[in-house]
Structure formats: structure tokens, C-alpha cells
N, C-alpha and C positions, 0 to 999 in steps of 0.2 A: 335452057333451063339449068343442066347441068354447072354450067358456068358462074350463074348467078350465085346457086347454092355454095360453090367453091370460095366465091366473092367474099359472103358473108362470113364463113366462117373466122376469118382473122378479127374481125369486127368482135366476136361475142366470146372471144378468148381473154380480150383485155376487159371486156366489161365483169367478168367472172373472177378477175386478178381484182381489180377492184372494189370488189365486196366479199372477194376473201381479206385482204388487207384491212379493210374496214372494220369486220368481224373482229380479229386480233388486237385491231389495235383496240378496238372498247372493251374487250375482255379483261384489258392491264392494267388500266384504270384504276378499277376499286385497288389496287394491289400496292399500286405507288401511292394512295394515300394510306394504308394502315400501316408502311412503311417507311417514317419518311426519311429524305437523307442526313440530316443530322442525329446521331447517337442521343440519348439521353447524358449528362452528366452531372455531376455535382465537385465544386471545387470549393477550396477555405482562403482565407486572407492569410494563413500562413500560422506557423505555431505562438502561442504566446505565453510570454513569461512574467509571471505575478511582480507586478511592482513591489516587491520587499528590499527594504533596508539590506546592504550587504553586511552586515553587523548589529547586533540585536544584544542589548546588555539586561541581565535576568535580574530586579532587586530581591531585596534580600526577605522582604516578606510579600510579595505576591504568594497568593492564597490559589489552591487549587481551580482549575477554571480560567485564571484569568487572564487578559487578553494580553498577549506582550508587544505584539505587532501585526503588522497588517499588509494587505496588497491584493490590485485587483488587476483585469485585462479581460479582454474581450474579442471573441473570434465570431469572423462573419462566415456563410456558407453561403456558395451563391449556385443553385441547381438551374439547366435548360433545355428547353425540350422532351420536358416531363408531359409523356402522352397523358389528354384527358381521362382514355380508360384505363387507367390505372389504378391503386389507391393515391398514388402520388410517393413522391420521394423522401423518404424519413433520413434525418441524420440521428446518428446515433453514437453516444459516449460510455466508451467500457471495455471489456473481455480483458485487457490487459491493464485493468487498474495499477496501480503502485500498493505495494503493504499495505495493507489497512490498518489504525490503531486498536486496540482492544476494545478501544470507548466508542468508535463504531457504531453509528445508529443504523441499519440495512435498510432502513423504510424513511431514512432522515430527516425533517427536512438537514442536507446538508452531508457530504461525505470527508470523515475525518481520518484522515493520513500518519501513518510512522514518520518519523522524522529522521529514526537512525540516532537521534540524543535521549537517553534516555528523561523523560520527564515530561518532554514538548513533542506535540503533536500540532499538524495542521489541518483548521478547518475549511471546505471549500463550501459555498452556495451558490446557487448560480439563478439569473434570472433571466428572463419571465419564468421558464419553466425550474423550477427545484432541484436543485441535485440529490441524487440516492443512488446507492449501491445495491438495490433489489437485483435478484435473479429473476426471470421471468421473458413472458415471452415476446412482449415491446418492452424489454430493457437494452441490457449491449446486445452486441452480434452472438446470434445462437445461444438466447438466452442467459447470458451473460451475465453475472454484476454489472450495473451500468444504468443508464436511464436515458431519453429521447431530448433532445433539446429541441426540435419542432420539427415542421416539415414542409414540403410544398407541392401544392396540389395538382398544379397542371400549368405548361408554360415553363416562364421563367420564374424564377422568385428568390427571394433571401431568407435566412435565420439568421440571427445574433444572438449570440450566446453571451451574458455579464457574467463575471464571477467576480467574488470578492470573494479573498481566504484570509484566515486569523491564524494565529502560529499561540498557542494555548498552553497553560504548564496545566500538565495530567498528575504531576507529582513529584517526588524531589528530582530535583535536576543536576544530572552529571555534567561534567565540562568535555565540551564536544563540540565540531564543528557540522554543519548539516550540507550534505552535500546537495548537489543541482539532482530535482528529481522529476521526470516526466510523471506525471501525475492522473492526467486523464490524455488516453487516445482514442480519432475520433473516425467515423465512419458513413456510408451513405448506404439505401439498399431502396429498392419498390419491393412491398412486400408481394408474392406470388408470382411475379414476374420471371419465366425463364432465364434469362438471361441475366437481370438487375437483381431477383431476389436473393443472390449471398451478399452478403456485407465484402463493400468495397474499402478499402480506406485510404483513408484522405492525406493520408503522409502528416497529420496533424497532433501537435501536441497542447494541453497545458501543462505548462513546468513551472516548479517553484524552483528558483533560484536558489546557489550557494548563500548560505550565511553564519557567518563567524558569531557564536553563542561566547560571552564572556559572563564571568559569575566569579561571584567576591572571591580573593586570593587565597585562601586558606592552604596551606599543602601539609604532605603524609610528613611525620616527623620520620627524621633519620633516625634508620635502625629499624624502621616498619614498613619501609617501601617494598622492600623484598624481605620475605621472612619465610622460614620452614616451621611447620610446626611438626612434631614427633608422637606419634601416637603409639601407647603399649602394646607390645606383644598378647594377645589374647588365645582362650583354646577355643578352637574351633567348635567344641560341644556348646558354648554358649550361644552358637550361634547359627542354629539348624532349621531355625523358622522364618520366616520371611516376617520382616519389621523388626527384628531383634536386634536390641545396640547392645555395644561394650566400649569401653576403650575412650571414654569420654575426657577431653583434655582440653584446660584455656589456653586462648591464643587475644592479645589486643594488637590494636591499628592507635599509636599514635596521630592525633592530629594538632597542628599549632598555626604562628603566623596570619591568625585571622582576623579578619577587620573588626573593629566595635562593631558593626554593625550586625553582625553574623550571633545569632545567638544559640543557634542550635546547627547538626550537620547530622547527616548518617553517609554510609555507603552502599555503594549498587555495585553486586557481583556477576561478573559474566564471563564467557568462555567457552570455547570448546567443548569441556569435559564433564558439560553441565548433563545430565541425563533430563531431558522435554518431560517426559512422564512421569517424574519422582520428583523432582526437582532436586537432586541430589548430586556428588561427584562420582564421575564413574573413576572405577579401577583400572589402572592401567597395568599394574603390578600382575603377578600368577593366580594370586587367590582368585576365585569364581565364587558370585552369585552372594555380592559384597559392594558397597559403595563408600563412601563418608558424605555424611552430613555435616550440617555447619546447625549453630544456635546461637541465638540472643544469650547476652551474659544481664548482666546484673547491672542499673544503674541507669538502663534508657527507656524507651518509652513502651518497648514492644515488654511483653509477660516473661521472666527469665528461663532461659530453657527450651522456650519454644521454635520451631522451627524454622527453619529460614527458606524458602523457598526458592532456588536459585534461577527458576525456569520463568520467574516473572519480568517483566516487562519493563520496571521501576523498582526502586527501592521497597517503595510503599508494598507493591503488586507482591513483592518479594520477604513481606514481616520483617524487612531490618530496620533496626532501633535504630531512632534517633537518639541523640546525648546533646546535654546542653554545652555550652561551650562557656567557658569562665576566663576571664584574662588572657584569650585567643588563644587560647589548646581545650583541647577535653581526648580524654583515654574510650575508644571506643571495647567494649567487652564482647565476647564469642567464645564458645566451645565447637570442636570436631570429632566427631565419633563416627564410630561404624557402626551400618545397620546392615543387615541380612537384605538378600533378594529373595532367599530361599537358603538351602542349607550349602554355608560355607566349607570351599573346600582351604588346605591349607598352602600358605605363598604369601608373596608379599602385596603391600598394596602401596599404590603411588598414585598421586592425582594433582593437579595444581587449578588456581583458580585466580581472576584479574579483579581488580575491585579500584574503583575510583570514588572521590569524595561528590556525594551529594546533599545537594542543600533542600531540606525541609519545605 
């Protein structure tokens, strides 16, 4: 008896390895499917760049608004592996927009772009889904300016994003050239997702292209290109309140050499020393808590006298007069004065400022 019982026991050692093994392995089961070996991801067809003309010529009366050029391109996303439980994988366009134009709709349809020229701006739309630069919270990554171009839900799947952009005059246009601008970048995310819920991105761009802006010939006459103008000696007691001028002096911008066709011009000033908040020149000089301002002269469109605001965007943005233009010259007029920040102390003052011809 002793024996038998010895017998058996190697017998019931392996049968116990065997439904220990059994156990384990059905235990891992559910585990290998909520995890499976492919990552989710999302990838794009690559960046793309708006079919524009590399040279784009401005006529001489286009009207605010209107369209001077054009171009479109189109980026595919292709997402896989997107778990059913998820919400699924959203692409998303934004956080690092380009400039935006002042003329900027945030809610759009359509987002409208700086150009870097002053006058022209670019418009983008995009379809099926619309372009906009809202903040919020399916817009770009973390809330971002931006907006969702689609998404996909579980599996594999694609988005295609159309855009078509219009290159727009906002207002008199300076002569400039527009550099290559990435304009929208783009991103993928599953929202709530450990793992996938930050915005990844896609290495993706749309960019507008360089393009060479030409506009009728007109140029600064000699002797106006570069010029100082001299402002008087003032006392300082006139000048103890914040908004207080003195010292008001003309100064003109010859312009000639213009085509018949050109019948009016202003100029757009810009620069470093321009003060964002006043729109005024800052002091470079000793005096403190002092600027100079510039003004409309006598003769063009804007009210004589009135201010010029240096801090705007355009000409127009900026109150500088247009003047009409007669047998290709016209004498553009301006005054420079000082105006108080507060009460000035005594020193000198220096300031300079750039200004190119812009067309109406």
C-alpha cells in the first residue's frame, strides 16, 4: 500500500502544473486585448504650400477689400489604431498661428493673416470644416487660437483639409516684398486619453509662399529721402502736464516720377522708436517724460493738424493723408511737435522715424 500511494504521487504533481498554467494563462487574456500591439497614431501627407503666384502686381485703383491673388493646397491626415473606447482622434490647427491681421474675424468664417506689407493681408478658409482663430476648448492645442479640421473615430481613417487663401489689400499699400510664412500648424490628440490626450504634432505646416509685391513706380524726390527736421528750443514750464505740445514745426516728403495712372499717394511710417501706446516718437535724447508727434499738414485728405498715429498697421490705420498727385509729383505736408508724458524734465530730444510711399 505504502508503495502504491508513493506511485501516485508524481502523477497528481503534473496534473496541478497544469491547471495552474491554465489559470494564468486565461487570466491575460482580457489584458492583451485592451492593449493591443500597435500604438495609436496619426500622421499627414506632409506640409503644404498655397499655390501663389511668386509675383503679384498691385493696380492702381483696387478698392479696399479686394482680392489681388489667390492659392490653394490641401493636407491629408491619416490616423490608426484609434481604440473604439476612446472619443477617437481629433486633428487639430493652431497655438502657434502666424500674426494675425487687425481685420481678423476670431469667430470667422475664414482666418486673416499679416503679410509683413503693409496694406495686404492674407485670407485663409478652409473646407469642409471652416477656419477660425477662436480660443476655446476644441480649438488649437490647450485651448489655443485654432480650430479642429475633423477627426476619426475608431480604426483607421482620414481627414482632408482644402484651403483656399486670397492675399487682400486692407489699405494703402507700401512697396515690399512678403516673405514665406508658416501660417497654420497642425496637431493630433484623443481627448482624455492618458497617454494621447496632449497635443502631439505633426511636424505639419500651411505656408504661404514668398512673393514679390510690385506697385506703380513713383519715388521720394531728392532732397526728401533723408531729411532732419529741427525743432525749437522750448521751456520746460510749458510743458508739465501730460498731453502738452509746443514746438510745432513743418516738415514735407517730396514725391515725383509717377505713372499717369497713379493719381493719388500717401505715406506709411514705421520704426523702432515708434511708442505701441501713444502712437508717438520716443525720446531718445536726456529730456524725460517727452515724445514728438508727427501731423497731417494742409492740402490732403486727413483734417489738418490732426494726428498721425504711428502705431498703426497702414497708412489709413495710421490718419496719414493722402494728396493728389498732378503731372507725377505731389508735396506731401506734416508738422512735428512735442508733447508731454508728464512733466518734462530739461535735455535734449532725438528721435528718427522710416516712411515709404504708399498708394491709396
Amino acid at each position: 500500500m505504502m508503495r502504491r500511494l508513493f506511485k501516485l504521487a508524481p502523477r497528481c504533481i503534473p496534473f496541478l502544473a497544469c491547471m495552474l498554467l491554465a489559470t494564468v494563462s486565461t487570466s491575460w487574456s482580457p489584458r492583451a486585448e485592451a492593449f493591443p500591439r500597435n500604438n495609436p497614431t496619426c500622421t499627414s501627407s506632409g506640409s503644404a504650400t498655397l499655390t501663389f503666384p511668386s509675383s503679384v502686381s498691385i493696380p492702381t485703383n483696387a478698392a479696399v477689400g479686394a482680392t489681388l491673388a489667390s492659392g490653394n493646397a490641401t493636407i491629408t491626415f491619416t490616423c490608426q489604431n484609434i481604440p473604439a473606447s476612446t472619443a477617437g482622434a481629433f486633428i487639430q490647427a493652431g497655438q502657434y498661428l502666424a500674426t494675425l491681421d487687425p481685420t481678423n474675424n476670431t469667430n470667422g468664417p475664414g482666418i486673416t493673416f499679416a503679410t509683413g506689407v503693409a496694406g495686404l493681408a492674407v485670407v485663409v478658409n478652409g473646407s469642409p470644416v471652416a477656419t477660425s482663430s477662436n480660443a476655446c476648448l476644441l480649438c488649437g492645442p490647450t485651448s489655443t487660437a485654432g480650430y479642429q479640421p475633423g477627426s476619426v473615430a475608431s480604426g483607421t481613417g482620414t481627414v482632408t483639409a482644402n484651403y483656399t487663401a486670397t492675399l487682400i489689400k486692407t489699405g494703402p499699400i507700401a512697396v515690399g516684398n512678403i516673405a514665406s510664412i508658416n501660417l497654420i500648424p497642425f496637431w493630433w490628440y484623443i481627448p482624455g486619453d492618458g497617454t494621447y490626450g496632449t497635443s502631439i504634432s505633426l511636424n505639419t505646416n500651411l505656408i504661404l509662399p514668398a512673393i514679390t509685391v510690385t506697385t506703380p513706380s513713383c519715388t521720394i524726390a531728392t532732397g526728401y529721402v533723408s531729411q532732419s527736421v529741427i525743432l525749437p528750443g522750448v521751456p520746460i514750464t510749458s510743458m508739465t502736464t501730460a498731453g502738452q505740445v509746443n514746438g510745432r514745426t513743418a516738415f514735407n516728403i517730396g514725391i515725383s516720377g509717377c505713372p499717369s495712372t497713379v493719381s493719388a499717394v500717401t505715406v506709411y511710417f514705421y520704426g523702432a522708436n515708434i511708442d505701441a501706446n501713444t502712437g508717438n516718437l520716443v525720446n531718445n535724447g536726456t529730456a524725460q517724460n517727452v515724445e514728438v508727434q508727427l501731423l497731417n499738414g494742409t492740402g490732403g485728405s486727413a483734417t489738418p493738424f490732426s494726428a498721425i498715429n504711428l502705431s498703426g498697421a497702414q497708412a489709413t490705420a495710421q490718419n496719414s493723408s493722402a494728396y493728389n498727385v498732378s503731372g507725377g509729383v505731389a508735396m506731401l505736408n506734416y508738422y512735428a511737435q512735442y508733447i508731454a508724458t508728464g512733466a518734462t524734465t530739461a535735455g535734449t530730444v532725438s528721435t528718427s522715424v522710416t516712411f515709404v510711399i504708399a498708394y491709396p
